[in-house]
C-alpha positions, 0 to 999 in steps of 0.5 A: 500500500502506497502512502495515498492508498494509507491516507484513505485508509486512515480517512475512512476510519475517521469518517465512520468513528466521527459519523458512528459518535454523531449516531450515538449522540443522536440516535436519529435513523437517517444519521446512522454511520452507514449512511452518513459515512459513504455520502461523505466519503462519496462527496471527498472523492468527487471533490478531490478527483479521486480514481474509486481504484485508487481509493479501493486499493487503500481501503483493501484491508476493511473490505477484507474484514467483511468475511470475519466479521460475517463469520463473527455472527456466530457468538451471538448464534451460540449464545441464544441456540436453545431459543433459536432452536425453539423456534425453528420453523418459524425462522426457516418459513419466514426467511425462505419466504422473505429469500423468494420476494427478495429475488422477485423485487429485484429481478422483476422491477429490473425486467419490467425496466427492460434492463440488460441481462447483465444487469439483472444478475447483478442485483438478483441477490441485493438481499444477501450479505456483501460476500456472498452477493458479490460470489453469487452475481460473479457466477451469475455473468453480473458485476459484483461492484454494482452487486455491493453497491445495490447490497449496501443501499438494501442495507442502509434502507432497511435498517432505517425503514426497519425501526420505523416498521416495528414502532409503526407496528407495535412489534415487541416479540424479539424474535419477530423484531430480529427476523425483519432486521435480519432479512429485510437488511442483512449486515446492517441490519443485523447490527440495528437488531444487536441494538434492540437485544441480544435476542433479536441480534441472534435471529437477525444473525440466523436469518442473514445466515438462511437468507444467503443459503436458501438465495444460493439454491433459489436463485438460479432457477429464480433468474432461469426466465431471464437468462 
């Protein structure tokens, strides 16, 4: 890593403790730091003039994050098993559900728009968490770039929208909290349900983790009318 490369690195970092603190502060949903954090560092790279290559070249090491920390999910899985366990076919029937509408809203709307085929598999699997979604749609012939960033926008939305469902709602059961979060946002929000409780950051955990698993079986003859 070039000495540019670092300067990212370490701006990156700064941004998002700077927006995370401002959320703590505030609390507001449209502040969250998942927001907040790629606006600013997307406005710093307009006004500079940056390459996204040589900002992706700095930033390398946190992408890499991303899969131990998908993997680090599995604390809070073994911390609340006997509940998970309880309510097992509650979450298996909730999340294919939500795995099959998460597919047909993307795929369809693309189709309807006459979008290229290319296209369409890029944001087939947009409900998935961002490693695997990038594996999926490179399979698939998409881009996993745009595939990351159509994850990510899936992600800040629902974990904004999410919140506001459940007070809306009047949701209180955890595992129904957990399960919205988790399948509707995946990462993100997982990270929002870990917020509400140690219940509902297992569910979220669990649903993020079927959610890529049963998209990974659904999805090819999902996109089969498609191709």
């Amino acid at each position: 890593m070039n000495a540019t490369g670092l300067i990212y690195l370490i701006v990156t970092i700064a941004v998002f403790w700077g927006a995370n603190k401002l959320y703590q502060r505030t609390r507001k949903a449209y502040l969250t730091p998942l927001l907040v954090a790629p606006v600013l560092l997307m406005a710093m790279l307009y006004f500079t003039g940056t390459p996204v290559e040589v900002y992706s070249g700095g930033t390398r090491p946190l992408t890499e994050l991303l899969q131990p920390a998908t993997v680090a999910f599995a604390i809070p899985l073994y911390r609340q098993f006997k509940l998970l366990r309880k309510h097992a076919v509650v979450l298996v029937t909730g999340v294919l559900c939500g795995s099959v509408v998460a597919v047909l809203t993307s795929v369809l709307p693309a189709g309807w728009i006459h979008a290229s085929p290319q296209m369409i598999e890029s944001v087939a699997p947009r409900s998935i968490t961002t490693p695997i979604a990038m594996e999926i749609s490179r399979s698939l012939g998409g881009i996993p770039s745009i595939t990351a960033v159509f994850v990510v926008i899936t992600g800040v939305c629902g974990s904004i929208i999410g919140p506001l469902v459940i007070r809306s709602l009047h949701i209180r059961s955890g595992i129904s909290r957990g399960l919205l979060l988790g399948m509707g946002a995946h990462g993100a929000g997982t990270s929002k349900a870990r917020e509400l409780g140690s219940e509902e950051g297992a569910v979220a955990s669990v649903a993020m983790i079927l959610a890529a698993l049963f998209t990974l079986g659904l999805i090819q003859p999902m996109m089969a009318p498609f191709s």
